[in-house]
C-alpha atoms as an extended CHARMM CRD file, in Angstrom:
* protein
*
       193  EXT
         1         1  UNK       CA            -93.8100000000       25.2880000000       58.9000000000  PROA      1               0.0000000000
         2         2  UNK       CA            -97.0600000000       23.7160000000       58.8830000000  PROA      2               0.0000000000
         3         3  UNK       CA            -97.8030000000       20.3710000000       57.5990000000  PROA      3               0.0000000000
         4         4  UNK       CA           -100.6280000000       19.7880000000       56.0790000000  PROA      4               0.0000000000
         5         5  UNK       CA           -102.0330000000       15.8560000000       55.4360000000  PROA      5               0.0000000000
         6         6  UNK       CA           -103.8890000000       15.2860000000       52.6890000000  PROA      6               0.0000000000
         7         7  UNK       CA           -107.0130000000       14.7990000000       52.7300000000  PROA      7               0.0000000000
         8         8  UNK       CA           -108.7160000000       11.5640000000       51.8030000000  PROA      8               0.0000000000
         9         9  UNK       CA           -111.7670000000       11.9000000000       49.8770000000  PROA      9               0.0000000000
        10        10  UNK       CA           -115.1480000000       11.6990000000       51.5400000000  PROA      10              0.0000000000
        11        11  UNK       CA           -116.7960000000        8.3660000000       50.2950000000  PROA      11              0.0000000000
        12        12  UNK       CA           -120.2390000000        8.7150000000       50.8830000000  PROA      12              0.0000000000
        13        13  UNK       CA           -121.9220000000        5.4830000000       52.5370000000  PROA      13              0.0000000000
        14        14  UNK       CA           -122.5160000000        2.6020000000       50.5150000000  PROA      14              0.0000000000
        15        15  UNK       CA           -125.8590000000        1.1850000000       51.1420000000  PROA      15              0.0000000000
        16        16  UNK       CA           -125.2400000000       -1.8220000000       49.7810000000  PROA      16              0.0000000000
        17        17  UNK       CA           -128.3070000000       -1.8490000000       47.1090000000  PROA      17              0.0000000000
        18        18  UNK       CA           -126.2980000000       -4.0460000000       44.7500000000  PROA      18              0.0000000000
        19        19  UNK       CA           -125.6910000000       -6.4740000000       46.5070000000  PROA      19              0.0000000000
        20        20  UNK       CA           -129.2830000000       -7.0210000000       47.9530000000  PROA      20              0.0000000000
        21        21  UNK       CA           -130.7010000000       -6.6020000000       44.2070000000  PROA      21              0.0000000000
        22        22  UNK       CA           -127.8040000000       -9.2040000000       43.0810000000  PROA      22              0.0000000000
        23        23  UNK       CA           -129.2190000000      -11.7600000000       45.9050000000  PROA      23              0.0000000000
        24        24  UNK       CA           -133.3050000000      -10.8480000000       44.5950000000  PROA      24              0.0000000000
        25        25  UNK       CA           -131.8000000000      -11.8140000000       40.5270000000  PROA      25              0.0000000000
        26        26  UNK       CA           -130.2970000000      -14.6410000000       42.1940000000  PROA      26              0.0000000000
        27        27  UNK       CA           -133.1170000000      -16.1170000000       43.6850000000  PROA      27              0.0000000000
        28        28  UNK       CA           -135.4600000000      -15.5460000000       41.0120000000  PROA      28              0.0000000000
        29        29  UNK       CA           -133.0370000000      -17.5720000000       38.3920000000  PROA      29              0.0000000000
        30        30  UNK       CA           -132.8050000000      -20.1090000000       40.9360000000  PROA      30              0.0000000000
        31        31  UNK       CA           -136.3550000000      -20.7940000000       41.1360000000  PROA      31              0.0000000000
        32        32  UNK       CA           -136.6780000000      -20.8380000000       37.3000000000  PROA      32              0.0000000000
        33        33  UNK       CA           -134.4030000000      -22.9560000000       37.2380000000  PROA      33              0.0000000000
        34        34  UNK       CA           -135.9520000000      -25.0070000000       39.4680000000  PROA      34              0.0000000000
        35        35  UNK       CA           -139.5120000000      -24.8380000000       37.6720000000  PROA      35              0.0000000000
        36        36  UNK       CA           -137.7620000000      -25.8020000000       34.2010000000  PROA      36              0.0000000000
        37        37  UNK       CA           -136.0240000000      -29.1100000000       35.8060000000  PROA      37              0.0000000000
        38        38  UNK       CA           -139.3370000000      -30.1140000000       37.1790000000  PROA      38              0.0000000000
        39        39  UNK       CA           -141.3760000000      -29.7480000000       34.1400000000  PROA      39              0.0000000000
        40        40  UNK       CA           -138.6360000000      -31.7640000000       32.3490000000  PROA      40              0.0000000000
        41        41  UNK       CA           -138.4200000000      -34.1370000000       34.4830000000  PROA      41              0.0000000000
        42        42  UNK       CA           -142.2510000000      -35.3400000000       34.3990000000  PROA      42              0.0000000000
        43        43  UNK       CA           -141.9030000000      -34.6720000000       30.8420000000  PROA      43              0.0000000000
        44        44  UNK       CA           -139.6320000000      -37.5040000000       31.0930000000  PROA      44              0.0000000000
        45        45  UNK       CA           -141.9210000000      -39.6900000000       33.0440000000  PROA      45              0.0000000000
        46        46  UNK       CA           -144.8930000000      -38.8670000000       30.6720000000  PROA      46              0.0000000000
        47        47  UNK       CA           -142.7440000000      -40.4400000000       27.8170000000  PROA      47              0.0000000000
        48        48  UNK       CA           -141.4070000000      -43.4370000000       29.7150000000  PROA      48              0.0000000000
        49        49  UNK       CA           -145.3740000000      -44.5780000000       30.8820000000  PROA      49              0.0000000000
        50        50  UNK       CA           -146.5110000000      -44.0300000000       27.6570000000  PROA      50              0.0000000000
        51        51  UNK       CA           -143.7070000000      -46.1620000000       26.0850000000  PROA      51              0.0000000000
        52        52  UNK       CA           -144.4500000000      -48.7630000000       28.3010000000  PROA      52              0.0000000000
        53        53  UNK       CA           -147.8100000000      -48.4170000000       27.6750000000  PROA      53              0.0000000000
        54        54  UNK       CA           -147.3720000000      -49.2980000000       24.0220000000  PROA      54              0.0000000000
        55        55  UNK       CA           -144.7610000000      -52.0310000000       24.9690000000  PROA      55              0.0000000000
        56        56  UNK       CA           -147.9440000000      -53.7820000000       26.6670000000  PROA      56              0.0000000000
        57        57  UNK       CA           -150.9620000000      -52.8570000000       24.4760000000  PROA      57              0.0000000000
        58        58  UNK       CA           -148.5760000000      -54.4210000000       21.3430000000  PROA      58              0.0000000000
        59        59  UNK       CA           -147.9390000000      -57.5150000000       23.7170000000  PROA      59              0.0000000000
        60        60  UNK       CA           -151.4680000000      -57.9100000000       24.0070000000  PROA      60              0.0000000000
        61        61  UNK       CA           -152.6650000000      -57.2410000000       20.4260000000  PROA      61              0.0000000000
        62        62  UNK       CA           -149.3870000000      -60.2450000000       19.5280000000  PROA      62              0.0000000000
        63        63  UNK       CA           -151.2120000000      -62.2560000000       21.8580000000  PROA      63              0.0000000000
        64        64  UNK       CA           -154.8410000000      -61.7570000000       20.6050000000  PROA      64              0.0000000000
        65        65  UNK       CA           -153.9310000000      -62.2260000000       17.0430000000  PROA      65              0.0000000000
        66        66  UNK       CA           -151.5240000000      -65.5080000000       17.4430000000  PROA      66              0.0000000000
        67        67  UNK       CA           -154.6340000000      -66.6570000000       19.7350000000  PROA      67              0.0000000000
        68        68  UNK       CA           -157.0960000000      -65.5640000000       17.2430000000  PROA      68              0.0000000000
        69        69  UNK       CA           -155.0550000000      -67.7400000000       14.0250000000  PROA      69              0.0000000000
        70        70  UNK       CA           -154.7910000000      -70.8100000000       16.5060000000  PROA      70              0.0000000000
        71        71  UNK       CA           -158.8830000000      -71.0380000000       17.2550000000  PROA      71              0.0000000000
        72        72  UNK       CA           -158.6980000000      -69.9470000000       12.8870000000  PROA      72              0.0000000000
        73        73  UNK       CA           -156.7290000000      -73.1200000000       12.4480000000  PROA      73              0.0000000000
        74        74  UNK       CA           -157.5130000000      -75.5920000000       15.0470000000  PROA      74              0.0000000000
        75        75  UNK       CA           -154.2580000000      -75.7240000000       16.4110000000  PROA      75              0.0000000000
        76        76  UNK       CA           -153.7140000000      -77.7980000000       18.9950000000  PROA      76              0.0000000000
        77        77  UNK       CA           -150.1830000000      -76.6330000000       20.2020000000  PROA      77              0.0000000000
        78        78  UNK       CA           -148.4340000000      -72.7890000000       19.7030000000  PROA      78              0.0000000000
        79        79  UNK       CA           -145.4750000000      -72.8080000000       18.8150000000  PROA      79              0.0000000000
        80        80  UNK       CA           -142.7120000000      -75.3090000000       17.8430000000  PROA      80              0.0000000000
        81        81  UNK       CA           -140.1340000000      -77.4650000000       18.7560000000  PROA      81              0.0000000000
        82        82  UNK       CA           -138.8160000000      -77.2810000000       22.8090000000  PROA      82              0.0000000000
        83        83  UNK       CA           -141.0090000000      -73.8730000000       23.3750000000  PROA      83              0.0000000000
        84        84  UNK       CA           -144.5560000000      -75.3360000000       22.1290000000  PROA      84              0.0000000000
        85        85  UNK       CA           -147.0950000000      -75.2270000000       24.4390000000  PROA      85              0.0000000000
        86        86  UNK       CA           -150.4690000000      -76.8860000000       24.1310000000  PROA      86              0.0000000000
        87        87  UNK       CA           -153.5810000000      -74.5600000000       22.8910000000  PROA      87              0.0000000000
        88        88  UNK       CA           -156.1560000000      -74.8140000000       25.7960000000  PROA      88              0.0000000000
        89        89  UNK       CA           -159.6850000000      -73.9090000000       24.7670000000  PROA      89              0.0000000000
        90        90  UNK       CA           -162.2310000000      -73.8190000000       27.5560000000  PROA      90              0.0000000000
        91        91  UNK       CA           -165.6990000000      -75.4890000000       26.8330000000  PROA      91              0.0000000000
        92        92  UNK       CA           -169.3060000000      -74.1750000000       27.5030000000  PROA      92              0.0000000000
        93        93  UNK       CA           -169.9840000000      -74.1240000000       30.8570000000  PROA      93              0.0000000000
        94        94  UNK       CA           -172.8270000000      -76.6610000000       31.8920000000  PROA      94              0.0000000000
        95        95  UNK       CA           -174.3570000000      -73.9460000000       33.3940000000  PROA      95              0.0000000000
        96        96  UNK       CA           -173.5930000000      -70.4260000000       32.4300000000  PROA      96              0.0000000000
        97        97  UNK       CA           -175.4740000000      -67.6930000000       34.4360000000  PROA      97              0.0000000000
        98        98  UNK       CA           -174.4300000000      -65.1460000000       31.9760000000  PROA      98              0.0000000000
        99        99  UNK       CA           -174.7630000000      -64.5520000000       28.3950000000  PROA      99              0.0000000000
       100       100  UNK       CA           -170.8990000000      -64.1770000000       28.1110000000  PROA      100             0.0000000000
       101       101  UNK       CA           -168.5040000000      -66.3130000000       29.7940000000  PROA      101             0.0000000000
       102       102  UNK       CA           -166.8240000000      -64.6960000000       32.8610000000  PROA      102             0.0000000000
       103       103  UNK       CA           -163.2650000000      -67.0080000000       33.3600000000  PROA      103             0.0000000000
       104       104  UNK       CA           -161.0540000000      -64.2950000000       32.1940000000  PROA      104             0.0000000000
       105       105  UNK       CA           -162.0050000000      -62.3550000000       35.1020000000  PROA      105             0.0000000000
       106       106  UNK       CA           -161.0220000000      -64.2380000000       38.0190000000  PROA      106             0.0000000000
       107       107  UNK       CA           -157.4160000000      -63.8730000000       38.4650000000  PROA      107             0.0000000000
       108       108  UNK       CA           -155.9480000000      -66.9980000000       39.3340000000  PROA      108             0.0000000000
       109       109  UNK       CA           -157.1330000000      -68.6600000000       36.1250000000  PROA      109             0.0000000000
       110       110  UNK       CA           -154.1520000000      -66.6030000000       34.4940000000  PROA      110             0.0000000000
       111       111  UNK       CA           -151.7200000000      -68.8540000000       35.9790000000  PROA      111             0.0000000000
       112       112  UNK       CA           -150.1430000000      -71.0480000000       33.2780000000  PROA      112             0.0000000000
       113       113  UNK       CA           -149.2490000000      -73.5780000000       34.9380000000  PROA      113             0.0000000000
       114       114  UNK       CA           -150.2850000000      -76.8580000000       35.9300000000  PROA      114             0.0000000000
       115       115  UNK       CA           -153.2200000000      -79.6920000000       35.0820000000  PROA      115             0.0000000000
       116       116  UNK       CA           -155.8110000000      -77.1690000000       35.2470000000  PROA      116             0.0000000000
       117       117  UNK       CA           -154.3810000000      -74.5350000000       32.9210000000  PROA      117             0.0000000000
       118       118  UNK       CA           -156.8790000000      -72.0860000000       31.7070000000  PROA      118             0.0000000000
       119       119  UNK       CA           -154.9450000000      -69.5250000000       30.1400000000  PROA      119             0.0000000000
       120       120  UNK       CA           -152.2830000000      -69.8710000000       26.9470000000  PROA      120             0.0000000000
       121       121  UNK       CA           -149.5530000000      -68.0690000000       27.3060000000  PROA      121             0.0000000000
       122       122  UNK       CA           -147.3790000000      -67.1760000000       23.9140000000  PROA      122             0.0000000000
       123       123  UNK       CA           -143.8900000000      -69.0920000000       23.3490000000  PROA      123             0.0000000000
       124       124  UNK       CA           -141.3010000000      -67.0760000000       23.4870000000  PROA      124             0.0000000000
       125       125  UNK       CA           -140.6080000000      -67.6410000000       19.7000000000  PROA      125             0.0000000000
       126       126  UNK       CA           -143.7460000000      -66.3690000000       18.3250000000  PROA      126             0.0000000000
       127       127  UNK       CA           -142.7700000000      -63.0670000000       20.0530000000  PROA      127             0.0000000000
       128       128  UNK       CA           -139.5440000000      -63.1740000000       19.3750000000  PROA      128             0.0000000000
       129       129  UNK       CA           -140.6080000000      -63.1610000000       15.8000000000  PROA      129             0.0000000000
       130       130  UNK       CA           -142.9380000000      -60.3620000000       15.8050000000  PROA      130             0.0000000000
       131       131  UNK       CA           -139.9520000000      -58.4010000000       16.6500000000  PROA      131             0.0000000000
       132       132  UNK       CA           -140.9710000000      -57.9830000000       19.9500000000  PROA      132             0.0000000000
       133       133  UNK       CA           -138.9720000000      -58.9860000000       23.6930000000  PROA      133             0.0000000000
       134       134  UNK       CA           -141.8440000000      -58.6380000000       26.3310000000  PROA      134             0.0000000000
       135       135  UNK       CA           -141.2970000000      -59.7200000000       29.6370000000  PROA      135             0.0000000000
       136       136  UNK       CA           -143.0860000000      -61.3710000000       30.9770000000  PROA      136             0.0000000000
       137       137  UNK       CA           -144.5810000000      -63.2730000000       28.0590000000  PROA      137             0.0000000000
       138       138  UNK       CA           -148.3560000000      -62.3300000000       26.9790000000  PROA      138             0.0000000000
       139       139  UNK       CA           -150.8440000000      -64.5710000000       27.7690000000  PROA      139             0.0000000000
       140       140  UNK       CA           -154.5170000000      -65.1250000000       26.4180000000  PROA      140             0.0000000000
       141       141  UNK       CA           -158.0340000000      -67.0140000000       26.9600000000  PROA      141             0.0000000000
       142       142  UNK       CA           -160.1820000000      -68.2300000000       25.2110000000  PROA      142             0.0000000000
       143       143  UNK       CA           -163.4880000000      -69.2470000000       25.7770000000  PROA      143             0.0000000000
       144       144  UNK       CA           -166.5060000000      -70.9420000000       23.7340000000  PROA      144             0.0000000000
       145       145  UNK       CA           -170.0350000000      -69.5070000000       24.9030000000  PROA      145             0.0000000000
       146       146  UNK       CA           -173.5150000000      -70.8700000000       23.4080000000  PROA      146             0.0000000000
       147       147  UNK       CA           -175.5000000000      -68.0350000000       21.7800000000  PROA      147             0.0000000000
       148       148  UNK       CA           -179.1360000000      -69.0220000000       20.8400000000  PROA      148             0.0000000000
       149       149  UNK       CA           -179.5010000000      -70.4020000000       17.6640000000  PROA      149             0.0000000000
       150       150  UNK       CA           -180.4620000000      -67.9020000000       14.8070000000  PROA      150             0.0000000000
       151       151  UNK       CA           -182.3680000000      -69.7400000000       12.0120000000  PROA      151             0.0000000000
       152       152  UNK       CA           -180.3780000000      -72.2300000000       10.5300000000  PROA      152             0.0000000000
       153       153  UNK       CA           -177.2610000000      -71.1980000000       10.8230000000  PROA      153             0.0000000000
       154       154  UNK       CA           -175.6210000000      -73.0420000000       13.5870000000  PROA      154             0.0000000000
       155       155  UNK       CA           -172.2850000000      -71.7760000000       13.1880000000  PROA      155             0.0000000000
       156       156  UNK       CA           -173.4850000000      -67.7390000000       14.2440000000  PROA      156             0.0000000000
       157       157  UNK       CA           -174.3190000000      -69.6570000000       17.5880000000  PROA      157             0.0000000000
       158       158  UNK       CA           -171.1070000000      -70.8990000000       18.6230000000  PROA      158             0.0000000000
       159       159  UNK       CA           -168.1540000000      -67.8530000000       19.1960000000  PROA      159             0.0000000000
       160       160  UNK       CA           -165.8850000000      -67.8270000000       20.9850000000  PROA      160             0.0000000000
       161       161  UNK       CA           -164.5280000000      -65.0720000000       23.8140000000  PROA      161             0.0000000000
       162       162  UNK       CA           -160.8840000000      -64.5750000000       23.2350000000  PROA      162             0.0000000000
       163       163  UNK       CA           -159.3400000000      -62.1460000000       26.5390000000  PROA      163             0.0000000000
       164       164  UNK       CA           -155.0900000000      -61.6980000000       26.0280000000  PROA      164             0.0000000000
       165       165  UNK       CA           -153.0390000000      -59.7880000000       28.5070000000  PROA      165             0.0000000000
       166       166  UNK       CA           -149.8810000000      -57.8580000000       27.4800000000  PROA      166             0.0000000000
       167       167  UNK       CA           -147.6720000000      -56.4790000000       30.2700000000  PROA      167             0.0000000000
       168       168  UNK       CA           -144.9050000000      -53.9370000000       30.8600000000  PROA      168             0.0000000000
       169       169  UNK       CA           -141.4060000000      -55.0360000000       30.9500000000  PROA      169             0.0000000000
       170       170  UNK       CA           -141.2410000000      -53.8230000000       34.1690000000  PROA      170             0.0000000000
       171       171  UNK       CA           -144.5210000000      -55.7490000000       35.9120000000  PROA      171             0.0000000000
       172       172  UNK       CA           -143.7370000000      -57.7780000000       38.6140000000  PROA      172             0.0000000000
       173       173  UNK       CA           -145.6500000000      -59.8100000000       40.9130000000  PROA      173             0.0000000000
       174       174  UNK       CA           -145.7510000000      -60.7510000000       44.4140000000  PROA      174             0.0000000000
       175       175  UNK       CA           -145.8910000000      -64.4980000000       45.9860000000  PROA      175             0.0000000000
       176       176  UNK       CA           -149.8080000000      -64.4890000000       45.9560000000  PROA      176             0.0000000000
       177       177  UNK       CA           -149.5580000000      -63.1100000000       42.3640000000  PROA      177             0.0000000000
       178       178  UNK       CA           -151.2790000000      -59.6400000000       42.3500000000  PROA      178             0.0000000000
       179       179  UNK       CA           -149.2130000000      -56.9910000000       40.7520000000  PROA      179             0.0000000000
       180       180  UNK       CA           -146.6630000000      -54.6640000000       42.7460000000  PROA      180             0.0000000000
       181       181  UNK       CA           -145.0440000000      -52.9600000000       39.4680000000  PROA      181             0.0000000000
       182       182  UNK       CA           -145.8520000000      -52.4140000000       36.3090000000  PROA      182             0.0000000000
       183       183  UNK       CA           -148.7860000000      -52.6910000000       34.2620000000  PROA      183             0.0000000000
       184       184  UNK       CA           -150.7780000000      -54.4350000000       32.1040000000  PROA      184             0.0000000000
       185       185  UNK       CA           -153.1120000000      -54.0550000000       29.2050000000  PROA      185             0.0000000000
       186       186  UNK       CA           -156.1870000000      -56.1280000000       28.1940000000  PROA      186             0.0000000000
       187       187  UNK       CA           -157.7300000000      -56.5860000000       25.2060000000  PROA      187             0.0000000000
       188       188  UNK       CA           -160.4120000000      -58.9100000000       23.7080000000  PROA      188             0.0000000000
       189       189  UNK       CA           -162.4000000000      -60.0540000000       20.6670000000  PROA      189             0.0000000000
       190       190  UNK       CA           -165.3540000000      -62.2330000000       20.2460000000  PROA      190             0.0000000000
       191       191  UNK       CA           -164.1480000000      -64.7570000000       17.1770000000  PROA      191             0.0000000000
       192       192  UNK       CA           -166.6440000000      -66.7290000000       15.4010000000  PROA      192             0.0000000000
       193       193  UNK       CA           -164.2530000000      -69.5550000000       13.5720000000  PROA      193             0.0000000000
């Protein structure tokens, strides 16, 4: 009697194309993937600087207006009660080698405090009200310049150079003051009261 085994059916070689075409699809949704998450992400970033953007240029404009209505009004102090802080107008220089004045420009007449306070900054109450909660609080300048006198009128000769400052809520500054986050915005008008 002969025995015969059955036989097992010839496989022919695999040559393992699926799995090397799985690995190529693989790769090529990974790096879309990838791609996509980038692009949102500085999406992302995009939006949050030009929020804070806006957060500082309407800190600014707050500050040039309530600025503007105190030269407007003569006022003397901004604000009221515990936060009011006295209205500083700087004079005509003696001599003034320019035709505008240049005070807003150097940076350490920004700091607010002190005898020889240049720069106003805005009480946390008149922000407060114009629905805003910048920090740190806006600040503005302003300055009276001499224009030559035009005929008779002697009011078009006296203006006045008003320079406010709005910043991001996330400006910060070092110990000699210059700026190591955030930003800031600056704005100005010339104001003729």
């Amino acid at each position: 009697m002969t025995y015969h085994c059955p036989r097992k059916p010839v496989r022919p070689r695999q040559k393992g194309v699926v799995l090397a075409l799985a690995l190529i699809l693989l790769t090529v949704v990974s790096l879309v993937a990838i791609y996509t998450l980038r692009g949102t992400i500085t999406g992302e970033q995009v939006s949050k600087n030009l929020r804070t953007n806006a957060v500082a240029t309407q800190a600014a404009e707050t500050a040039l207006r309530i600025c503007e209505d105190a030269v407007r009004t003569s006022q003397s102090t901004l604000g009221t009660g515990t936060s009011a802080v006295a209205f500083t107008i700087l004079d005509v220089p003696e001599s003034m080698d320019a035709d505008l004045p240049n005070q807003w420009s150097t940076r350490a007449n920004w700091v607010v405090t002190g005898s020889a306070k240049t720069a106003n900054q805005i009480p946390v109450e008149l922000i407060t009200d114009a629905n805003m909660r910048p920090i740190p609080a806006p600040r503005c300048m302003v300055e009276r310049y001499q224009l030559p006198f035009m005929g008779e009128d002697k009011t078009m000769s006296q203006p006045v150079l008003i320079t406010a400052i709005g910043y991001t809520p996330d400006y910060q500054v070092n110990s000699s003051g210059a700026a190591v986050a955030g930003g800031e915005v600056w704005l100005q008008s010339i104001f003729r009261p």
